[in-house]
N, C-alpha and C positions, 0 to 999 in steps of 0.2 A: 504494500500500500504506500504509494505517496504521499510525501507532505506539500507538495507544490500546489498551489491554488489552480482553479481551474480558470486560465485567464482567456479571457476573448480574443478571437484572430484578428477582429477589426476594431480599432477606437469609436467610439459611439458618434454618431451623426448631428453634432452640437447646434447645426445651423439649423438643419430640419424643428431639433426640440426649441429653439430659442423661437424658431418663427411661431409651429404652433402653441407655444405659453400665451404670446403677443397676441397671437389671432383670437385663443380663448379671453385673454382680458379686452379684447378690443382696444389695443393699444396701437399707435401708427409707430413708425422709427423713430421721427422726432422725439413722442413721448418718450420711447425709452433710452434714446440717447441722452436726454435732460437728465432722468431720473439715475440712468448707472454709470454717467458720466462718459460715458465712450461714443466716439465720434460716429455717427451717423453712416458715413464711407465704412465704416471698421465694421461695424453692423450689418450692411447689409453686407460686405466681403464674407463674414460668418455664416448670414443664414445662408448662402449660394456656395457653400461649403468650400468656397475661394482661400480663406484665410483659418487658421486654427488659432484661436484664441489662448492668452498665457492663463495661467491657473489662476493670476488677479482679475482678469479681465472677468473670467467664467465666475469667479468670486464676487464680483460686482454685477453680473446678470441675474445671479441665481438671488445676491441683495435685492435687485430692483425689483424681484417676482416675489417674494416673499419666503424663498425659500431657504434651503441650507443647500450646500454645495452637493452632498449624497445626493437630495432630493431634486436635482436638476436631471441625473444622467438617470431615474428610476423611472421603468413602464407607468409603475402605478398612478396614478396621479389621483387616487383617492384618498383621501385623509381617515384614518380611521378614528378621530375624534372629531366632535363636534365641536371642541374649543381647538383653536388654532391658535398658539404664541408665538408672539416672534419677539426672539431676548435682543436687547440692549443692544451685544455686540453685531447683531444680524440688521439692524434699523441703520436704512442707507441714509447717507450726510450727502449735503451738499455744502462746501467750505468757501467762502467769499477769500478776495486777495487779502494775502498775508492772515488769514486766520481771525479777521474781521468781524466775520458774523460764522454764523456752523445755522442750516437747517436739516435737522431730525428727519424723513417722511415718514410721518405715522401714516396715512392714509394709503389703503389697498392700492396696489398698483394698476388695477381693474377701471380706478375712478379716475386715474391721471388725467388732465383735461377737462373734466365737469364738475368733480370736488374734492379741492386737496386740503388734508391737515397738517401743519409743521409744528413742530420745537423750535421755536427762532435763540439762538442765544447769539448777543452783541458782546462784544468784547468791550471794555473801556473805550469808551469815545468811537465806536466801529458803528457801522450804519449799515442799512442796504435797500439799496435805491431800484428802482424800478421801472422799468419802461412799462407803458400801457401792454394790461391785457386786452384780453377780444371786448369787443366793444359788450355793455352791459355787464362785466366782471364788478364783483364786488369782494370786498377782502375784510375780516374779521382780524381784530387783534384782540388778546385779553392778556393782562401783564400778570406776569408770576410773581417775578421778583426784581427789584429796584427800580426806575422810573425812564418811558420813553417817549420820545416824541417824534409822533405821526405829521409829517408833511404831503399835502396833495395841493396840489397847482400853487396859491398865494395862503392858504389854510393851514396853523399850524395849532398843535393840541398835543400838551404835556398829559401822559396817563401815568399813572402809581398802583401801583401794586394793585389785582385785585379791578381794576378799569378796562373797559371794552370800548371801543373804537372801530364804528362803522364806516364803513366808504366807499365809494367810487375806487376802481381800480382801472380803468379802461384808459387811464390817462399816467401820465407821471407821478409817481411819490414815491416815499421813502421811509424809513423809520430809522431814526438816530438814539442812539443810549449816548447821551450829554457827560456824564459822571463817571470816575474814574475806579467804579465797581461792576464785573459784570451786570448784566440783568436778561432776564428768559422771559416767554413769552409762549401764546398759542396763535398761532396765524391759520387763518381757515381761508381757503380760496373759492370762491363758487362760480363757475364760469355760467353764460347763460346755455 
């Protein structure tokens, strides 16, 4: 009897699985080049089986799906529980220059595009500004912890801990932490 694993003759077909994850959350490339951070070109090179992705890359897809790295290359793709977690280290970031701002995405990768939720955290005096979303976008903030200030066109509005801040997003703003304390936040996106 051997101890050799029974290993497979062929590498599993990455682009095929990555397309159909995408295709069942109704995700376009765009979206999930926003979300796993990998470039659009690099993406679609993967799902047309052109390019084989590095084990970071396939580590930040199987992030932006919700999954674990096992759980990307397996048939199954049934959950055998009805509660689904996803820890800490598995919740993909997206990081502003120089470590500025960090946003968490709590929200399903499914909803990308019509409703997103983040963990915003600003660094000391870090911001993050924002080009118009699609027109009718609106953006939630609700402050956790220490104090920020919501800018949209000529409009500005200090909130404190514990304060929600409704808006128009379809146009320019930003949100600035002023104080030289972090401070975190809840940012909900809802496109129309």
């Amino acid at each position: 009897m051997s101890d050799v694993p029974n290993i497979p003759q062929s590498p599993p077909r990455i682009g095929s699985l990555i397309q159909a994850l995408r295709a069942e959350r109704g995700m376009t490339l765009d979206d999930l080049s926003r979300i796993a951070g990998v470039s659009k070109s690099m993406l679609s090179e993967i799902e047309r089986d052109k390019a084989n992705p590095t084990i970071a890359v396939t580590w930040r897809l199987a992030n932006a799906f919700g999954l674990e790295l096992a759980q990307l290359f397996t048939t199954e793709r049934e959950q055998p529980n009805h509660i689904h977690v996803v820890r800490r280290h598995e919740t993909p970031a997206l990081s502003g220059p120089e470590q500025r701002y960090q946003l968490r995405i709590l929200g399903p990768m499914e909803l990308a595009g019509r409703f997103e939720w983040y963990e915003l955290t600003l660094a000391p005096h870090g911001e993050l500004v924002s080009a118009g979303h699609d027109p009718g976008a609106r953006e939630h903030l609700t402050v956790l912890e220490g104090e920020l200030e919501v800018c949209v066109q000529d409009e500005r509005h200090v909130l404190q801990s514990g304060e929600t801040a409704r808006y128009g997003a379809d146009c320019e703003h930003a949100i600035h932490n002023r104080h030289a304390l972090p401070a975190r936040a809840v940012l909900v996106v809802i496109h129309p």
